[in-house]
C-alpha positions as CSV (number, residue, x, y, z in Angstrom):
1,X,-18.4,8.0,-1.0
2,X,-16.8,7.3,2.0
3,X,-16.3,10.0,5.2
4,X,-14.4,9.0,7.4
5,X,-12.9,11.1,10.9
6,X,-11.8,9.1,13.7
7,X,-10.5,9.3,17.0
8,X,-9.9,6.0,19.1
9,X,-7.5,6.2,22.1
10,X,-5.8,2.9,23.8
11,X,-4.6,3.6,26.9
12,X,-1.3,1.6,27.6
13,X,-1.3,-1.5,29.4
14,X,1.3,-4.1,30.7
15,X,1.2,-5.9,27.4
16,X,1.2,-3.1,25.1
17,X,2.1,0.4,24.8
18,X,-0.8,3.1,24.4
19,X,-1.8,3.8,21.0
20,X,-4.1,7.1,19.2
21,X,-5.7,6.8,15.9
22,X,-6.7,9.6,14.6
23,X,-7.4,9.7,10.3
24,X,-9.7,11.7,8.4
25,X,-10.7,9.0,5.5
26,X,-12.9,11.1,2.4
27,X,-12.7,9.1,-0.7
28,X,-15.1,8.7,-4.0
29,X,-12.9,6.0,-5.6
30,X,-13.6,2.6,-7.3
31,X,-11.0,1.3,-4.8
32,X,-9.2,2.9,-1.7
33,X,-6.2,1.7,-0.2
34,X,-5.1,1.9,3.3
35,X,-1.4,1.4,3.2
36,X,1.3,1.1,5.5
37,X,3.7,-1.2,8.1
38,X,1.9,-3.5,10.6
39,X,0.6,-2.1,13.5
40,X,-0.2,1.2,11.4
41,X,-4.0,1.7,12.4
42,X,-4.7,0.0,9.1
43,X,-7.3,-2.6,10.1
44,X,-8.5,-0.5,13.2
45,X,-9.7,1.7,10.5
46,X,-11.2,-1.0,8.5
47,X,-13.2,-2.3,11.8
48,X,-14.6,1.4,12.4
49,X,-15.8,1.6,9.0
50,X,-17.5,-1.7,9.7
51,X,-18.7,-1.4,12.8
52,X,-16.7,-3.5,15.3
53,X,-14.6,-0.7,16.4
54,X,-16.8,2.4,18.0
55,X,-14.6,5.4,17.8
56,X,-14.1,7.9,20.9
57,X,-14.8,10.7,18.3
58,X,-15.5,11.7,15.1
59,X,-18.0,10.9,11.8
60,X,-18.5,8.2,9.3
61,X,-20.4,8.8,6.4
62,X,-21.2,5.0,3.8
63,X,-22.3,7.0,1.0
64,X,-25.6,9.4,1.9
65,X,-26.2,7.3,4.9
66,X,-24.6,8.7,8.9
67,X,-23.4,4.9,10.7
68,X,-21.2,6.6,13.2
69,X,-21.6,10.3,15.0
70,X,-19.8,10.6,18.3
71,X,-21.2,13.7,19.1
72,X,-25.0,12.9,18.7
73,X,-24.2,9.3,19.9
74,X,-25.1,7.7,16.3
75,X,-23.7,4.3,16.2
76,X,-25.1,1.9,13.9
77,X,-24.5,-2.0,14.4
78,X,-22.0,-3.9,11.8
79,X,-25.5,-6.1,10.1
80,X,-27.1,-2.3,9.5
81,X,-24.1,-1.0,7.7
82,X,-23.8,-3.8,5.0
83,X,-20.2,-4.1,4.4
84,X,-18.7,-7.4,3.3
85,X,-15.8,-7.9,5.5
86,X,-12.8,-10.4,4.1
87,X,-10.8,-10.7,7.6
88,X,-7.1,-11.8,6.7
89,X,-7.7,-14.7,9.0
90,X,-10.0,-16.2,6.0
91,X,-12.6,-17.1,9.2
92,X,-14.6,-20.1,7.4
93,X,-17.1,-22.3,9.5
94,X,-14.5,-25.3,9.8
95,X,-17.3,-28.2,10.3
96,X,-19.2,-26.8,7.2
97,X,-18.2,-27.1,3.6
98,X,-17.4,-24.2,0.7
99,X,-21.5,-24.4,-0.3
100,X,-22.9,-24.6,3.5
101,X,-20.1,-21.3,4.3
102,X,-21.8,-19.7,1.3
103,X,-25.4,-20.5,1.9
104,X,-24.6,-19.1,5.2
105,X,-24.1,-15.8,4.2
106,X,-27.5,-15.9,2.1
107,X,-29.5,-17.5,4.5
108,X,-32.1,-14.4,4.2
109,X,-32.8,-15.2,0.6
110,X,-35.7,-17.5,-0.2
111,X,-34.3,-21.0,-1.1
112,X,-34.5,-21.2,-4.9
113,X,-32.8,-17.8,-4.9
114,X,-30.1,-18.8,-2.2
115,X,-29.3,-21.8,-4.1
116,X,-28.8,-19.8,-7.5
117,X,-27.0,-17.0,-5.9
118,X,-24.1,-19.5,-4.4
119,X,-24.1,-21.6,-7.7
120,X,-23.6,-18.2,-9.5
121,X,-20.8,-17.2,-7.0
122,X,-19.2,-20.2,-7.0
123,X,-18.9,-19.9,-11.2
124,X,-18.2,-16.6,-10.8
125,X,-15.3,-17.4,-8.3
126,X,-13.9,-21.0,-9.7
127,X,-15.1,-22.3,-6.6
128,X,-17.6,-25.3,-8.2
129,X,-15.3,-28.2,-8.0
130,X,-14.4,-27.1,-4.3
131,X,-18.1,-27.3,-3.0
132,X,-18.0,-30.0,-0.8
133,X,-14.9,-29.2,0.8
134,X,-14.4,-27.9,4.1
135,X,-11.7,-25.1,5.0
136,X,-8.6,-27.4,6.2
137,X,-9.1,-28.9,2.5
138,X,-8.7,-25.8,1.0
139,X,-5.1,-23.9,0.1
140,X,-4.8,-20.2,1.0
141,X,-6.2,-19.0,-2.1
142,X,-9.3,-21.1,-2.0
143,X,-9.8,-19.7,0.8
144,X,-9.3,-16.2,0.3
145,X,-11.9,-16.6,-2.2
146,X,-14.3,-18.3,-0.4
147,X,-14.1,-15.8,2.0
148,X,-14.8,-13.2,-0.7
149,X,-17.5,-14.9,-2.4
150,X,-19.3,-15.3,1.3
151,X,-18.9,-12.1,1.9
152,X,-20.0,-10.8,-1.8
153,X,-23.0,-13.0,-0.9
154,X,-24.2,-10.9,1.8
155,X,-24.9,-8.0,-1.1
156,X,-22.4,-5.4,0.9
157,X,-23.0,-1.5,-0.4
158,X,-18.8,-1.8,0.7
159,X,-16.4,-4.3,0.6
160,X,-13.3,-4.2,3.0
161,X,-10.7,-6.2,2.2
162,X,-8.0,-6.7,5.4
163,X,-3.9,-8.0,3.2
164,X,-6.2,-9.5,0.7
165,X,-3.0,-11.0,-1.0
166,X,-0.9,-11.6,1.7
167,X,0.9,-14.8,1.9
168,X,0.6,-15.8,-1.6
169,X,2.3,-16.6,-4.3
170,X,3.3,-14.0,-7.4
171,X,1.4,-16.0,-10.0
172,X,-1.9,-16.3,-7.3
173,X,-1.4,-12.7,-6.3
174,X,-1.7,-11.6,-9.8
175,X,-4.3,-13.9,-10.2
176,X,-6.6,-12.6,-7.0
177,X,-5.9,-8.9,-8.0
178,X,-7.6,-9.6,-11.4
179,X,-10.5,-11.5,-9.5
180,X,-11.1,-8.4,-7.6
181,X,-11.1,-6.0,-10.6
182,X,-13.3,-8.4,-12.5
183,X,-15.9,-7.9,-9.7
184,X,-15.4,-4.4,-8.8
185,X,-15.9,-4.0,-12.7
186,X,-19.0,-5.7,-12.7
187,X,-20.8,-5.5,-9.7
188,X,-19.3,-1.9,-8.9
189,X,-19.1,-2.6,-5.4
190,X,-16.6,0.2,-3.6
191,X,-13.3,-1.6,-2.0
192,X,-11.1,-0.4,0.6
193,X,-8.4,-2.7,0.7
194,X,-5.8,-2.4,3.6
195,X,-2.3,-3.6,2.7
196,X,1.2,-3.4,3.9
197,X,2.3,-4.1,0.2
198,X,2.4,-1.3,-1.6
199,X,1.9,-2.9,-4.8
200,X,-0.7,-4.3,-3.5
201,X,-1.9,-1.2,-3.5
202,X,-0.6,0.7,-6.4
203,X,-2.0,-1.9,-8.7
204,X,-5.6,-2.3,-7.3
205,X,-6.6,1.7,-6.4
206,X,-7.5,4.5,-6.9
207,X,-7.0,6.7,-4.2
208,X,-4.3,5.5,-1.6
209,X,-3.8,6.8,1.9
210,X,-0.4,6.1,4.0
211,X,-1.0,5.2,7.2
212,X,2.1,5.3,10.1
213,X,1.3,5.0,13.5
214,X,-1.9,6.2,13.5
215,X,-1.8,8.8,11.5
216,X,-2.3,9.1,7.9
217,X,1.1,11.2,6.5
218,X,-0.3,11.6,2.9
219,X,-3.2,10.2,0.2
220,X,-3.9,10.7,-3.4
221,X,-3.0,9.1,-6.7
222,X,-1.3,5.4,-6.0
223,X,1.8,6.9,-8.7
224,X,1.4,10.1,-7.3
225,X,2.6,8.9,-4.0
226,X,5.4,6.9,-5.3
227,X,6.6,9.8,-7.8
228,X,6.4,12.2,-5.1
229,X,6.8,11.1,-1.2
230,X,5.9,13.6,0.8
231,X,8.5,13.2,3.8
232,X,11.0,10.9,4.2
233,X,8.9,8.6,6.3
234,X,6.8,8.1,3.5
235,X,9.9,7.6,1.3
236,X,10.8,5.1,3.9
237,X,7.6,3.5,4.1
238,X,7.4,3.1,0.5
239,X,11.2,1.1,0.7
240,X,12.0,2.1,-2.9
241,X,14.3,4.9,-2.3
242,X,17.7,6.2,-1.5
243,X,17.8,9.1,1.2
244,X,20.6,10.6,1.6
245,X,21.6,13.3,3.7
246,X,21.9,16.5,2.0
247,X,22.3,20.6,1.8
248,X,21.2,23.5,0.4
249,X,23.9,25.0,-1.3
250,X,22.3,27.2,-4.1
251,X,18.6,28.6,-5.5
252,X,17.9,30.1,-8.6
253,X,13.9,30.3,-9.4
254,X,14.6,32.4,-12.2
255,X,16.7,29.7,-14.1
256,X,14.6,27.0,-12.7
257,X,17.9,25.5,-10.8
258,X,19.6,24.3,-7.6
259,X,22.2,22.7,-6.1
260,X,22.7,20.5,-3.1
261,X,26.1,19.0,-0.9
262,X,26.2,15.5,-1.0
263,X,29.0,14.0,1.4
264,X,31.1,17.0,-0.1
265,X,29.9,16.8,-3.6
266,X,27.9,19.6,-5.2
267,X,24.6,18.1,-7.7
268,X,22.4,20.5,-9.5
269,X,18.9,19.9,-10.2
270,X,15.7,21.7,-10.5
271,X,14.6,24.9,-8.5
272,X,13.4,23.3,-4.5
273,X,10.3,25.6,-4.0
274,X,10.0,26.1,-0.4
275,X,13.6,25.9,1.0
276,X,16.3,27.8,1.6
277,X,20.3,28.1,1.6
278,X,21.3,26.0,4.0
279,X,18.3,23.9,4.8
280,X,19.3,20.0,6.2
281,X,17.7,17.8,3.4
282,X,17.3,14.4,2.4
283,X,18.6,13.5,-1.5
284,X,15.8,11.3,-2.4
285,X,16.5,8.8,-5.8
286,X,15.3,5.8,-7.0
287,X,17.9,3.1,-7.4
288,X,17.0,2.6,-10.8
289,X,17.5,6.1,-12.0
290,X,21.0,5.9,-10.6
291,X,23.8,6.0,-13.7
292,X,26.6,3.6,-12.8
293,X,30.1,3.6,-14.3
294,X,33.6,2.6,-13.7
295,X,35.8,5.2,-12.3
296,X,37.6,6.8,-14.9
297,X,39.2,10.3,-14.2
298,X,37.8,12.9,-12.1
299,X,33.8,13.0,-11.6
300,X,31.5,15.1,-14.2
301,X,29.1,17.0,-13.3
302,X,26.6,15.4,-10.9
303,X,28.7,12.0,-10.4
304,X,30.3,10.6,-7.0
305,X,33.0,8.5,-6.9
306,X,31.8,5.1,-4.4
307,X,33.5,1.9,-3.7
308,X,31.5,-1.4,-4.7
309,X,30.2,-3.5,-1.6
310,X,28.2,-6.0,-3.0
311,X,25.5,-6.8,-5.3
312,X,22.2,-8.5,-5.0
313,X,20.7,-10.2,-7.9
314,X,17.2,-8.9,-9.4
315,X,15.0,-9.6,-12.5
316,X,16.6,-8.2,-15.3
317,X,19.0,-6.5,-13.1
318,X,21.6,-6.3,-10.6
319,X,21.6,-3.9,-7.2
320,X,24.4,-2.8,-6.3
321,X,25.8,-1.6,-2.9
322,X,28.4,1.3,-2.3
323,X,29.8,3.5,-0.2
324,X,28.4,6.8,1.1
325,X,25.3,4.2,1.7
326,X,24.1,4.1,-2.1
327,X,22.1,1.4,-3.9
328,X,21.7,1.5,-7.6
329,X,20.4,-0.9,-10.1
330,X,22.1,-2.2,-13.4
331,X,21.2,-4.5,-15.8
332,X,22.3,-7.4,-15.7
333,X,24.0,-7.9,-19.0
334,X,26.1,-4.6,-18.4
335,X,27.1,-5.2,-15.2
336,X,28.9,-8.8,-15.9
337,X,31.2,-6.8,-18.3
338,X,31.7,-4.4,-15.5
339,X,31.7,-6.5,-12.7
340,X,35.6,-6.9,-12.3
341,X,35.8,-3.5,-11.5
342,X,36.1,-1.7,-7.4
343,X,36.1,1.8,-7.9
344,X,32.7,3.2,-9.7
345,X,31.0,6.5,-10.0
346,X,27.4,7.7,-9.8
347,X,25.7,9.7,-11.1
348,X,22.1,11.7,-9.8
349,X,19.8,12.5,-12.5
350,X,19.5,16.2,-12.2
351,X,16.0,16.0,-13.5
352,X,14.4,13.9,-11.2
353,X,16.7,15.1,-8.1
354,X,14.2,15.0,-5.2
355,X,14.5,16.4,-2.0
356,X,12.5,15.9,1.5
């Protein structure tokens, strides 16, 4: 369990504008994720949960035990909280090797021990044949993982994990994501894992929050997020969505139906619960659950006509740029039959019209 309120005010200086974080963190899950762009309050968050940040105001709570109270002036140092920190710097020793980083970290066990403990990590980690390496003979996944062994090492009641992934590969992403499942499975250490990938995130939580400037603008469910953005800035955050500048036009509750103005061009779709006629709206779609087809007649119901502007290349698919500021995918196969052609239509799912 992690509780988590937090008030931290930077006051603005010639280098750098003032900045507030202010989040209320409460999660149970395996794995949270802090998500959002850079300069989000992400890792200030991270550093209050372990310590190196002291908040202005506010409450953390690492499971049953109080680390930060602003109010009775509780703040315990980062070595009484235990939380393995993996910085996204990867900050090894550089004149010590992979085994003297990792003894390191388990200096405080008697030597037998320490020495089984770091062979046992290493295994555990594929770090064996790296042991006598030091850091600048390491590639960035080595030493993301050393990093993460040394801090597993430490025997953390909380892991924090600062763009875990960032800066590698697809394959070595994949790769690290399943190292970190493997141990949260085993040693069922909590994660919070801050990320600007949301990926990243969808694929290694349980509970996400979005973080933007600050301030957190929704959490829940990873797919809940992504099925359901709850403002546009989240929509924007998340970078996998057309939003389109809509209206009102029509609301029936009682036939479960709506319609909006797009650009002049009326789409129906599923009752909007909490607007009304004439509300300002943003059309919110996926480009993959955009239809596309050439132009052939007048528009059906829910279809607009566009003009092609280009098209980007994809696995398994094409996306495609239009007028009225569109993007819509295709696969590939269909669209080089189609390709020839200048003047399409598209057409809004009327089931999965969104709007924010």
């Amino acid at each position: 369990m992690i509780q988590a309120r937090l008030k931290k005010r930077f006051p603005p200086s010639a280098k750098a504008a003032g900045f507030l974080l202010e989040v209320d963190v409460c999660s149970t899950a395996a794995v949270t994720a802090f998500f959002g762009a850079s300069g989000a309050g992400k890792t200030l968050a991270l550093d209050a949960l372990a310590g190196f940040l002291r908040p202005d105001e506010g409450r953390i709570m690492l499971g049953d035990d109080l680390v930060f109270d602003g109010a009775t002036n509780v703040h315990l140092k980062p070595q009484q909280r235990r939380c393995g920190y993996v910085f996204q710097t990867c900050s090894l020793f550089p004149h010590l090797t992979v085994r003297q980083n990792l003894e390191f970290a388990a200096e405080f066990r008697p030597k037998l021990e320490r020495y089984r403990r770091v062979n046992e990590m290493m295994e555990r980690l594929r770090l064996d044949e790296l042991a006598g390496r030091r850091p600048a003979e390491l590639s960035l996944e080595q030493k993301k993982l050393c990093t993460l062994a040394r801090a597993l090492l430490s025997q953390p009641r909380l892991l924090l994990l600062d763009d875990p992934s960032s800066g590698l590969d697809p394959s070595r992403r994949a790769q690290l994501h399943a190292t970190l499942r493997e141990i949260q499975r085993d040693l069922a250490i909590p994660m919070v894992v801050a990320s600007r990938d949301f990926a990243t995130c969808h694929e290694l939580a349980q509970r996400l929050f979005v973080f933007h400037q600050g301030r957190i603008l929704q959490q829940g469910a990873p797919e809940e997020i992504f099925d359901r953005p709850a403002s546009a800035e989240v929509a924007r955050l998340l970078g996998v969505y057309n939003l389109l500048p809509a209206e009102v036009l029509t609301l029936d509750p009682g036939r479960n139906r709506s319609s909006i103005q797009f650009d002049g061009y009326e789409l129906t779709g599923p009752y909007l619960p909490g607007k009304f006629k004439g509300d300002r709206v943003w059309l919110c779609v996926r480009p993959e659950e955009i239809r596309v087809l050439p132009r052939a007649g007048r528009p059906a119901v829910n279809q607009v006509p566009v003009d092609f502007q280009g098209a980007t290349a994809r696995p398994g698919a094409v996306r495609l740029s239009f007028s009225r500021g569109i993007l819509a995918d295709m696969p590939r196969e269909e669209y080089e039959q189609q390709k020839h052609h200048k003047e399409w239509l598209v057409e809004f799912p009327s089931t999965r019209l969104r709007v924010l």
